[in-house]
MDAnalysis code that builds the backbone (N, CA, C; Angstrom):
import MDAnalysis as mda
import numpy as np

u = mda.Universe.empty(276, n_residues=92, atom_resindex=np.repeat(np.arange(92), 3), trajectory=True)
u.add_TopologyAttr("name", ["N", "CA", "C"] * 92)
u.add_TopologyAttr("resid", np.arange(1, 93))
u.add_TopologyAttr("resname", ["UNK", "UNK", "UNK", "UNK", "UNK", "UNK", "UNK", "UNK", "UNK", "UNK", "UNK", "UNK", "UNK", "UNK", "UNK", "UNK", "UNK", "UNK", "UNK", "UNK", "UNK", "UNK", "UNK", "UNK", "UNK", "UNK", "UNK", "UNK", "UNK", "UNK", "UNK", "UNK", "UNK", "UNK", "UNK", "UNK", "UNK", "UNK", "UNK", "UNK", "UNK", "UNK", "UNK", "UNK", "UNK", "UNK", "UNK", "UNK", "UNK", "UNK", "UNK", "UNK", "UNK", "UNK", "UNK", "UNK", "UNK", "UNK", "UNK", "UNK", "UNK", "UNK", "UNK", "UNK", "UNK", "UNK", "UNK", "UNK", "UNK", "UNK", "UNK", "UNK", "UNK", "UNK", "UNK", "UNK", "UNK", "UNK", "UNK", "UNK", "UNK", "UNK", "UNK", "UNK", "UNK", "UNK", "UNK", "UNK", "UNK", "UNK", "UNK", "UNK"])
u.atoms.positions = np.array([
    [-17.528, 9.426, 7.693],
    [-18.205, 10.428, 8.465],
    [-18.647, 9.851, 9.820],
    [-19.131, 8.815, 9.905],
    [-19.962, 7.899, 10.986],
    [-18.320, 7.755, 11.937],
    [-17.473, 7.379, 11.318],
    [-16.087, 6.831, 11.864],
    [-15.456, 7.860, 12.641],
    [-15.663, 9.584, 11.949],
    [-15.261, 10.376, 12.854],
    [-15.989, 10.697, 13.779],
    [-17.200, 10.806, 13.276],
    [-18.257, 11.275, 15.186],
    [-17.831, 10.085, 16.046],
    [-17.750, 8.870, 15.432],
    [-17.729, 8.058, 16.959],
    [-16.272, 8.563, 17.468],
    [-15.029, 8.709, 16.710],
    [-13.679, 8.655, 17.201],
    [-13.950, 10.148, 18.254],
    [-14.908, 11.103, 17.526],
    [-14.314, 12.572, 18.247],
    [-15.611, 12.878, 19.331],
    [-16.760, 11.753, 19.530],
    [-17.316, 11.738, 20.651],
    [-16.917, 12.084, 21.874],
    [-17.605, 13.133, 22.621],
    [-17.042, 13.486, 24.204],
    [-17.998, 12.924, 24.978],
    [-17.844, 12.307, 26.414],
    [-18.485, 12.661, 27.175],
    [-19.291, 14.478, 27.824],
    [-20.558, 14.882, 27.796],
    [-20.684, 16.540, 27.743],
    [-20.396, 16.000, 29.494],
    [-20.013, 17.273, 30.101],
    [-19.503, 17.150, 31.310],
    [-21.060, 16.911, 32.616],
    [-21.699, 17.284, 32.147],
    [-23.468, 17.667, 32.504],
    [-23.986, 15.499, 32.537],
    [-23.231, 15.189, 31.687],
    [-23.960, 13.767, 31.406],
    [-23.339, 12.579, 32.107],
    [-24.221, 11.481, 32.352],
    [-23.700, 10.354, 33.057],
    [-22.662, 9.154, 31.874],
    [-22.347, 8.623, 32.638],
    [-21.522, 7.782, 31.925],
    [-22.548, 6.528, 31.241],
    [-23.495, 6.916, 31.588],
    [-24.493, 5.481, 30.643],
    [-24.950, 6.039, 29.948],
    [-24.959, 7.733, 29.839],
    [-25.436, 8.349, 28.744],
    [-24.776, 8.528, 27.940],
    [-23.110, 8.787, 28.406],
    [-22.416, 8.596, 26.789],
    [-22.135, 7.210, 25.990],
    [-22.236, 6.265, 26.894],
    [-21.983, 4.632, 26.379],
    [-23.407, 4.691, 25.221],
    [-24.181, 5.351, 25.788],
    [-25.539, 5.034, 24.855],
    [-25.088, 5.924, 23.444],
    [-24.839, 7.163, 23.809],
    [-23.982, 7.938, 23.026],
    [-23.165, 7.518, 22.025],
    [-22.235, 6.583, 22.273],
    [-21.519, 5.871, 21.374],
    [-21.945, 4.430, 20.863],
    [-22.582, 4.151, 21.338],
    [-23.361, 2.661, 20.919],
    [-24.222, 2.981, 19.791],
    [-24.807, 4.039, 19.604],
    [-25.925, 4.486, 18.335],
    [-24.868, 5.096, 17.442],
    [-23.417, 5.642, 17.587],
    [-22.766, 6.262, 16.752],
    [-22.152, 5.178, 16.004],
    [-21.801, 3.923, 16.635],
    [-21.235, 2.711, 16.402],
    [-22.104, 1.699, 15.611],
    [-23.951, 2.008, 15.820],
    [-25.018, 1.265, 15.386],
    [-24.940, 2.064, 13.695],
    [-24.556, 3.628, 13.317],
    [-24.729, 4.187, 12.155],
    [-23.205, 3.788, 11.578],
    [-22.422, 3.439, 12.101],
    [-21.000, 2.969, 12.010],
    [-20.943, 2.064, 10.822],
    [-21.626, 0.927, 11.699],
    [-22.042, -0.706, 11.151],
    [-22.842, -0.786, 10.020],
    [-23.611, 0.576, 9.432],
    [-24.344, -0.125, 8.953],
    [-25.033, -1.516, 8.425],
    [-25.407, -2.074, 9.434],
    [-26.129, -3.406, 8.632],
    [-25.300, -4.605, 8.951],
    [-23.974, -4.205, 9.121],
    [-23.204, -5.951, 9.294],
    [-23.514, -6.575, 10.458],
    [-23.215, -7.758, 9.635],
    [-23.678, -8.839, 10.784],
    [-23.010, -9.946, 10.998],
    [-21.619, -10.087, 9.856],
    [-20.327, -11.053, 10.541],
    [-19.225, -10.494, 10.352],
    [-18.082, -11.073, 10.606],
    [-17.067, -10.893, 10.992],
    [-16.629, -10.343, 9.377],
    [-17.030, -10.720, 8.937],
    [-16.599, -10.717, 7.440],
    [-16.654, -9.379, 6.572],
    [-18.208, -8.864, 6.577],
    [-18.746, -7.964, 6.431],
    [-17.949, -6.632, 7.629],
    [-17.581, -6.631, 8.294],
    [-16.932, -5.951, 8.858],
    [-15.576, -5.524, 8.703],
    [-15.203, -6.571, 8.331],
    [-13.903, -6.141, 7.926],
    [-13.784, -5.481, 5.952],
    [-14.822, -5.797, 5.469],
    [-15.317, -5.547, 4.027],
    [-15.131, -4.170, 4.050],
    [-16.322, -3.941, 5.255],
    [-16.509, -2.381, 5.527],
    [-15.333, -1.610, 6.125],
    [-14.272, -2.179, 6.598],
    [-13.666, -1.338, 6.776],
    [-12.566, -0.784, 6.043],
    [-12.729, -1.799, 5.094],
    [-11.752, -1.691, 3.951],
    [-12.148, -1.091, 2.779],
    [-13.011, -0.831, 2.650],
    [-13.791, -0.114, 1.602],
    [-14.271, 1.217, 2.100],
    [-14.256, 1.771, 3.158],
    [-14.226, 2.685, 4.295],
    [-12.702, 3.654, 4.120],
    [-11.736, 2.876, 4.148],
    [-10.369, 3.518, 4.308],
    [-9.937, 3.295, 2.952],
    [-10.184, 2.778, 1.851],
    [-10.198, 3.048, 0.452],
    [-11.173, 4.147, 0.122],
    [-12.078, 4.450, 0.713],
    [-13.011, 5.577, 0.577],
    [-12.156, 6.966, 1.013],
    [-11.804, 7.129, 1.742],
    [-11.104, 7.980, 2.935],
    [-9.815, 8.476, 1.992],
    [-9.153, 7.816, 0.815],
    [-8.120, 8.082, 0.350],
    [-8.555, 9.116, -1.174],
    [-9.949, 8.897, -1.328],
    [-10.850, 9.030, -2.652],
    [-10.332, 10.854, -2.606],
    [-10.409, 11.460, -3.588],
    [-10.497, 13.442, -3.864],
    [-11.698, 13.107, -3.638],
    [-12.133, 14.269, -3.526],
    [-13.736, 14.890, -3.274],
    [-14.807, 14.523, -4.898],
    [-14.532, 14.767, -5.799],
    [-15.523, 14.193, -7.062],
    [-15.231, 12.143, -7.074],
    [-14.118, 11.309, -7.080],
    [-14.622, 10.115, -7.057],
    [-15.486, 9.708, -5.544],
    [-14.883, 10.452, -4.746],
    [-16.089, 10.072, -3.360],
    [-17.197, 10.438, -3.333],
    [-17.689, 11.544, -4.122],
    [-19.243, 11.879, -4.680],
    [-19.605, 10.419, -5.058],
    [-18.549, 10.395, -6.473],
    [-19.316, 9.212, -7.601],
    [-19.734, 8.212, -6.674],
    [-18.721, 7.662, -5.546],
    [-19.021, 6.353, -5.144],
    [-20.054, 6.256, -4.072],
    [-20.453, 7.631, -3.508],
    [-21.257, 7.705, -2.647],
    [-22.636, 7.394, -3.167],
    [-23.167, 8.355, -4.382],
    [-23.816, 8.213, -5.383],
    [-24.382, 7.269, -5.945],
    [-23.033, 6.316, -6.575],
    [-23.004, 4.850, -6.518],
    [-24.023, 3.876, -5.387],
    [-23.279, 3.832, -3.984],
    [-23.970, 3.290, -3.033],
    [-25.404, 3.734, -2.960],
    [-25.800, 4.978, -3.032],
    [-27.465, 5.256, -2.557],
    [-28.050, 5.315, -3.273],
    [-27.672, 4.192, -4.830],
    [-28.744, 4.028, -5.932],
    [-29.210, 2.473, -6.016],
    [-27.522, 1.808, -4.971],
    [-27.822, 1.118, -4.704],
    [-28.918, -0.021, -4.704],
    [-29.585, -1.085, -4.683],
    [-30.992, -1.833, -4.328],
    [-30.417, -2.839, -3.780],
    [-29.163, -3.125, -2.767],
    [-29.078, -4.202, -1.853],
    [-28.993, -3.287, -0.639],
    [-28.942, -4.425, 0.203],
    [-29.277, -3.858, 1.249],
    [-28.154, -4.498, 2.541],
    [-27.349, -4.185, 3.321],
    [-27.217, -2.080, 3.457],
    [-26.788, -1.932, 1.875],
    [-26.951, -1.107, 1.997],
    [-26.907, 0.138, 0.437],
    [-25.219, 0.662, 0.298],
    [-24.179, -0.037, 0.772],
    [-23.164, -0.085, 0.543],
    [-22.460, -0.740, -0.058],
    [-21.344, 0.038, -0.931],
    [-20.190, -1.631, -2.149],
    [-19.682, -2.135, -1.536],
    [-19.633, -3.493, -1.902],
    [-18.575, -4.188, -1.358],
    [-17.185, -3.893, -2.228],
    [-16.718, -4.572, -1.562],
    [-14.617, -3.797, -2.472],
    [-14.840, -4.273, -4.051],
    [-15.717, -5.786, -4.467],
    [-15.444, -5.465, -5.643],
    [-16.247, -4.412, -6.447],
    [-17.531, -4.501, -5.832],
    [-18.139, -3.452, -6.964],
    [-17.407, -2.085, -6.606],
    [-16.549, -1.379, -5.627],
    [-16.151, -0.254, -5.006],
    [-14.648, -0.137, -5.968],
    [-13.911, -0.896, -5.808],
    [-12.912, -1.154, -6.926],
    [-13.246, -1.442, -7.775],
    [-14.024, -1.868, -8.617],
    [-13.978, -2.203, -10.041],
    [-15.011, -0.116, -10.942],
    [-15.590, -0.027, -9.831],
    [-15.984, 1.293, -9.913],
    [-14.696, 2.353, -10.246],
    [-14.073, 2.509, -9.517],
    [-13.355, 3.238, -9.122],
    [-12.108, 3.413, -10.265],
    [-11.841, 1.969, -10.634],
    [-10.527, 1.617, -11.989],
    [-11.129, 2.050, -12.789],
    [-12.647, 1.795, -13.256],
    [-13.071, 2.733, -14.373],
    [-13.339, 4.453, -14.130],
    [-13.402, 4.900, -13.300],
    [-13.283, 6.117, -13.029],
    [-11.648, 6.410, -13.259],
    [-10.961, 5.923, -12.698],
    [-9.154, 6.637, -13.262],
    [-8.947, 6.197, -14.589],
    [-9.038, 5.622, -15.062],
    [-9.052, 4.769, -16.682],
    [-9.717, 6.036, -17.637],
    [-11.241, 6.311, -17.239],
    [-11.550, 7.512, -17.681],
    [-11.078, 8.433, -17.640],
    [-10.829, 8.822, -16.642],
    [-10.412, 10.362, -16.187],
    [-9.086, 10.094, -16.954],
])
């Protein structure tokens, strides 16, 4: 969700160009949630576009999943996100 507002961000025609940089810098700050190396970034983006492939009920579950979360950011990493997920098709 965070991935499409930043991609489909406009400049409004009314606004300066440091207002949309600011614009996209806070869309990019809800983007990130929380990372802070190189590592974690690429975690997230991979667990992001494994998300993105999910039907609508396992992307509930895993969303669900994340905001019961107690680490912090409040997002899976791929293994708990995959190992989630194999037991959800295994079930189903």
């Amino acid at each position: 969700m965070y991935l499409e507002r930043f991609i489909t961000c406009r400049k409004d025609t009314d606004a300066t160009y440091v207002a949309f940089a600011c614009k996209l810098k806070r869309s990019v700050r809800l983007l990130l949630r929380k990372v802070t190396t190189f590592d974690e970034l690429c975690e997230l983006l991979v667990c992001d576009r494994v998300q993105s492939s999910l039907n609508e009920n396992c992307l509930r579950y895993v969303l669900s999943i994340g905001l019961e979360s107690t680490r912090d950011p409040n997002w899976l990493d791929i293994h708990a996100l995959t190992e989630a997920l194999d037991g959800v098709i295994i079930i189903s």
